[in-house]
C-alpha positions in Angstrom: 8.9 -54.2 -15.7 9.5 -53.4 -12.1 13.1 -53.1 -12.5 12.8 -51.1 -14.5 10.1 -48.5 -13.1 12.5 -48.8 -10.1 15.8 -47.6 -12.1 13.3 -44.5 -13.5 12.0 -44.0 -10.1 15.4 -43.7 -8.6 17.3 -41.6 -11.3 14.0 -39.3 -10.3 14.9 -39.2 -6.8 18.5 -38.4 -7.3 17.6 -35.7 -9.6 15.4 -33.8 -7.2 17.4 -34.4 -3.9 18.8 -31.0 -4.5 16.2 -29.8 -1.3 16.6 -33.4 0.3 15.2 -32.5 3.8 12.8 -30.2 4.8 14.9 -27.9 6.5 17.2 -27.1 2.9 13.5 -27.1 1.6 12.7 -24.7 3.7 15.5 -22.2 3.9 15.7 -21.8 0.3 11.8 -21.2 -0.1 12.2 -18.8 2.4 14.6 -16.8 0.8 13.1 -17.1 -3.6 9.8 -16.2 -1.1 11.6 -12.8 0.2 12.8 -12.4 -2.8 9.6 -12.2 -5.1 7.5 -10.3 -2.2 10.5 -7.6 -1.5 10.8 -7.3 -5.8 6.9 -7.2 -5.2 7.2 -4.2 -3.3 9.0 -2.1 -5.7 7.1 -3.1 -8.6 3.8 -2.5 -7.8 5.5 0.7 -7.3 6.3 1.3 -11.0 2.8 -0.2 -11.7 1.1 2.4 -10.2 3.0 4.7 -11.5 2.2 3.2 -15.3 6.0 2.7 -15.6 6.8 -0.1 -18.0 8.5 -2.6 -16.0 6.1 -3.2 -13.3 5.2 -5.9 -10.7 5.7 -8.9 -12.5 9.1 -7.7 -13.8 10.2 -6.7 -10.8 9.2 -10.4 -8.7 10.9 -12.0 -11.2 14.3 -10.2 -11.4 14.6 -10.4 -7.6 13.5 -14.0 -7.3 15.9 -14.7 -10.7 18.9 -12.9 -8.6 18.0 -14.8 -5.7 17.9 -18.1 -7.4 21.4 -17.2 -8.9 23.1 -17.4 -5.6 21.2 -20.0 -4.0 21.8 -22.7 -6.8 25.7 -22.1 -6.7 25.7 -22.0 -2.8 24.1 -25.3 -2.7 26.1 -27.0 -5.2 29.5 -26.1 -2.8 30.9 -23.0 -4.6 33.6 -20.9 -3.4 33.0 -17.2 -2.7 35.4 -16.7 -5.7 32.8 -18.1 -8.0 29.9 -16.8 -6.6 31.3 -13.4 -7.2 31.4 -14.4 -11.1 28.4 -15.5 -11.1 27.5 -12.2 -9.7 29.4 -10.7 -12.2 27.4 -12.0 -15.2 24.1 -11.3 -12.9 25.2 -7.7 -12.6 26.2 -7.4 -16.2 22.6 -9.2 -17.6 20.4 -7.0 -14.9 22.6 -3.9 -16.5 21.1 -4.9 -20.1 17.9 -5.4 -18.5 17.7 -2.3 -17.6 19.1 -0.5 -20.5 15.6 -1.6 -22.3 13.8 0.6 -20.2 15.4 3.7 -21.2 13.8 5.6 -23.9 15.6 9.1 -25.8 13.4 11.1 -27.2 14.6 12.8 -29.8 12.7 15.6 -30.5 12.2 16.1 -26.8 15.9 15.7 -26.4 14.7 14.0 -23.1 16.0 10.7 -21.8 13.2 8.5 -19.8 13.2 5.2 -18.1 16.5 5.9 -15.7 14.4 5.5 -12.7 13.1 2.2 -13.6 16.4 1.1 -15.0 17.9 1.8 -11.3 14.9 0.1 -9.8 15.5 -2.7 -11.7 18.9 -2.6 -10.5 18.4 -2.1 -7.3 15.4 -5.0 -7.2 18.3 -7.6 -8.5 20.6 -6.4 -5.8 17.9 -6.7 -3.1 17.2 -10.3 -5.0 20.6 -11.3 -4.0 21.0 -10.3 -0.5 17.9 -12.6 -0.2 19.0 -15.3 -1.8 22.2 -15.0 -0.1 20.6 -15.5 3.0 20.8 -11.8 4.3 16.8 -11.2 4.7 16.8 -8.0 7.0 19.4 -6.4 4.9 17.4 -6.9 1.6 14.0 -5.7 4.0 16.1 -2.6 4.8 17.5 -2.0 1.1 14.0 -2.4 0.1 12.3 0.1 2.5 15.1 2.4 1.5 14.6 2.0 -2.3 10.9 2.7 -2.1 11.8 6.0 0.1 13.7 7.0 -2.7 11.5 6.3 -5.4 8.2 8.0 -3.1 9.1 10.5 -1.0 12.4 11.9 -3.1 9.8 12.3 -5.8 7.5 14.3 -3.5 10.4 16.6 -2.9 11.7 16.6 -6.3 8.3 17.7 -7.7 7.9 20.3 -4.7 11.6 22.0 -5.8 10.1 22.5 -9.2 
């Protein structure tokens, strides 16, 4: 019997050695961290504004993206296929997306492209994170959420 709980609890360990030390441990929670709190950000956003993808939404396409660039980093692929997985990322996010826009048709009004960008923009922010480029996901973010406040302040002010 102890064999065998030995064989079990080894297949176990080799299974979640992904993270092995502390410091791989640490560095990607870092960055799925970033990730969620920047996609945070932007949704409660959205939220406040009653839009319907809001916080949760957001967290989880940024820490999603993020989590899509870590995973293949750590298992030793190429730039080349990276940028494929990105591809298919870009291309999913882009559905996404598309489920938040609404046409009215008796209003003849199309609604939901803001959100649909936001979501967009959260994935992209998702991977800079995830990629390892913190400050430049921070700075995408705080220019995101200038767009999405004060450009709406001056939109509404044109009117």
């Amino acid at each position: 019997m102890a064999a065998w709980f030995q064989d079990v609890w080894m297949v176990a360990s080799e299974e979640f050695s992904d993270l092995a030390n502390v410091r791989d441990f640490t560095r990607a929670g870092i960055r799925m961290f970033v990730a969620a709190a920047l996609g945070a950000v932007l949704g409660h956003e959205r939220e406040r504004k009653g839009k319907p993808a809001g916080l949760r939404t957001h967290m989880l396409v940024a820490l999603g993206s993020a989590l899509f660039v870590i995973v293949p980093a750590q298992s030793g692929m190429g730039m080349e296929d990276i940028s494929r997985v990105l591809q298919g990322l870009i291309s999913g996010v882009g559905f996404l997306g598309a489920g938040a826009i609404i046409k009215l048709a008796q209003d003849r009004e199309i609604h939901g492209l803001t959100t649909a960008a936001s979501i967009w923009i959260t994935a992209s922010i998702g991977i800079a994170a995830g990629m390892g480029r913190e400050m430049t996901a921070l700075l995408g973010t705080v220019v995101a959420l200038f767009v999405l406040t004060v450009l709406q302040r001056l939109e509404r002010n044109d009117e």
